[in-house]
Residue frames as qw, qx, qy, qz and C-alpha x, y, z in Angstrom:
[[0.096, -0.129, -0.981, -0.109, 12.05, 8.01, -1.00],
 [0.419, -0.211, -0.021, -0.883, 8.14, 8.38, -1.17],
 [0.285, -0.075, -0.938, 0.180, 6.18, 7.11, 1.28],
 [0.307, -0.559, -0.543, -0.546, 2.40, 6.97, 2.20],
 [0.548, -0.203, -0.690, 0.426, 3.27, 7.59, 5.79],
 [0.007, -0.749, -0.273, -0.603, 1.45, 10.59, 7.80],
 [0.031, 0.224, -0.638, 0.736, 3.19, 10.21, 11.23],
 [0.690, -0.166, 0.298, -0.638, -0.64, 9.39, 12.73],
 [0.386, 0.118, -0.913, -0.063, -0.01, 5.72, 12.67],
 [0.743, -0.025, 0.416, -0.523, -3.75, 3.53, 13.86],
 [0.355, 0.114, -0.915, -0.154, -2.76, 0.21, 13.42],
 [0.671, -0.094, 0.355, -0.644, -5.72, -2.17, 13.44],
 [0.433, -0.348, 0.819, -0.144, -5.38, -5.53, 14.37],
 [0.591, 0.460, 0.615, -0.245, -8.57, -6.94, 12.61],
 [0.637, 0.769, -0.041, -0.037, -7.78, -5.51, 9.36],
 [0.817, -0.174, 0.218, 0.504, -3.79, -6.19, 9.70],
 [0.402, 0.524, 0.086, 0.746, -3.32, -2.53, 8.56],
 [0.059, -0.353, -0.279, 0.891, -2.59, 1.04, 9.85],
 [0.180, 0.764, 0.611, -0.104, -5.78, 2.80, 9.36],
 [0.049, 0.886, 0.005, -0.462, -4.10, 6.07, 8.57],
 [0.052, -0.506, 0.648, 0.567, -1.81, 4.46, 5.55],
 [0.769, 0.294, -0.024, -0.567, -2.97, 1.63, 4.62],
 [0.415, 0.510, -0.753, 0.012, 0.25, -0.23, 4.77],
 [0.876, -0.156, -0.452, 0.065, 0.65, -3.95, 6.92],
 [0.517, -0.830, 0.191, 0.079, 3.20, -4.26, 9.33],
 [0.768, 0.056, 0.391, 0.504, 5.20, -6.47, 6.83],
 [0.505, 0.638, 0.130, 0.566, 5.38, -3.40, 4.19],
 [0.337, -0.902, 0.269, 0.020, 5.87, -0.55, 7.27],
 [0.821, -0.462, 0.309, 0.130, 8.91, -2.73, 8.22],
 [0.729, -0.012, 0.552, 0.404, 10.33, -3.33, 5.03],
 [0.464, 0.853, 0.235, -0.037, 9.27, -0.53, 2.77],
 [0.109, -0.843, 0.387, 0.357, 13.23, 1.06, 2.92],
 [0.568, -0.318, 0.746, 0.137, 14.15, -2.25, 1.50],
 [0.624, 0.503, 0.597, 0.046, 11.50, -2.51, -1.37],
 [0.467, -0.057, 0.300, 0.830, 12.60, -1.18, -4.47],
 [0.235, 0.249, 0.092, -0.935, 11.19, 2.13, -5.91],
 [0.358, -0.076, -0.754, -0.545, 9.02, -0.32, -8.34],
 [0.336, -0.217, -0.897, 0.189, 7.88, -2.35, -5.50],
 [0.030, -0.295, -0.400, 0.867, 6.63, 0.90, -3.26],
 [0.307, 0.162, 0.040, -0.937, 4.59, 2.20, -6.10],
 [0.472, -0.208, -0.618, -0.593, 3.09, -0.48, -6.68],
 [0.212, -0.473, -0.797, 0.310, 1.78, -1.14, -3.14],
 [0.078, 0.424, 0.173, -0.885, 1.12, 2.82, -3.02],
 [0.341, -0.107, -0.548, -0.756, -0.94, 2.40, -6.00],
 [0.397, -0.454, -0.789, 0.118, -3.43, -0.63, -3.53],
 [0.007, 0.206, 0.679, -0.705, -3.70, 2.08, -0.41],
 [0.282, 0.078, -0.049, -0.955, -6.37, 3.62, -1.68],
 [0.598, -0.066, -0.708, -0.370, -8.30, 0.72, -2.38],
 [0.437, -0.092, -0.836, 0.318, -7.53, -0.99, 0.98],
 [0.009, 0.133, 0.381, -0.915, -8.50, 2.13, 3.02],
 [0.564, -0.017, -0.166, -0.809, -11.80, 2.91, 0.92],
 [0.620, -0.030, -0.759, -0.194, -12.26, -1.23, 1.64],
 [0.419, -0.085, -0.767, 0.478, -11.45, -1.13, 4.74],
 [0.165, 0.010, 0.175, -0.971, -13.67, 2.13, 5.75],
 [0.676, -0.136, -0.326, -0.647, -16.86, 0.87, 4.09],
 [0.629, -0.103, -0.747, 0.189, -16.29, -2.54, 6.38],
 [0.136, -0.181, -0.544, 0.808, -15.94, -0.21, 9.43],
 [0.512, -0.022, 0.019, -0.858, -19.44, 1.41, 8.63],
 [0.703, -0.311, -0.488, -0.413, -21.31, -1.75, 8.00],
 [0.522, -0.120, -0.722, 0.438, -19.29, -3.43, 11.23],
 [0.061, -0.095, -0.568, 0.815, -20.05, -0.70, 13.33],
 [0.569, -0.234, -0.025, -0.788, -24.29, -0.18, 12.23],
 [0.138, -0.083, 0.893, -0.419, -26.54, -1.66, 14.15],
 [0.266, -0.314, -0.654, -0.634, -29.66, -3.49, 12.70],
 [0.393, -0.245, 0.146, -0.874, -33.20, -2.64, 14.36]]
């Protein structure tokens, strides 16, 4: 079964994902369950979510002069 998991699991609270997949806790939990259709299509999103969620962490974290 493929899965986007990398064993370095940073789950952040504020973004309601692991920073290091990209998955929720609802799809962690449940991903054995989802069928092989269902997986690739969330594994198709991580990339988005992560590159979304990264650019959010840069603006959140500059500070304006």
């Amino acid at each position: 079964m493929q899965s986007p998991c990398n064993q370095t699991c940073n789950y952040n609270p504020q973004q309601g994902r692991c920073q290091s997949c990209g998955r929720s806790l609802d799809e962690i939990t449940h991903w054995s369950s989802y069928s092989d259709q269902e997986r690739a299509d969330i594994m198709g999103q991580l990339a988005t979510r992560l590159r979304t969620d990264a650019k959010g962490s840069s603006t959140a974290n500059r500070s304006d002069p």
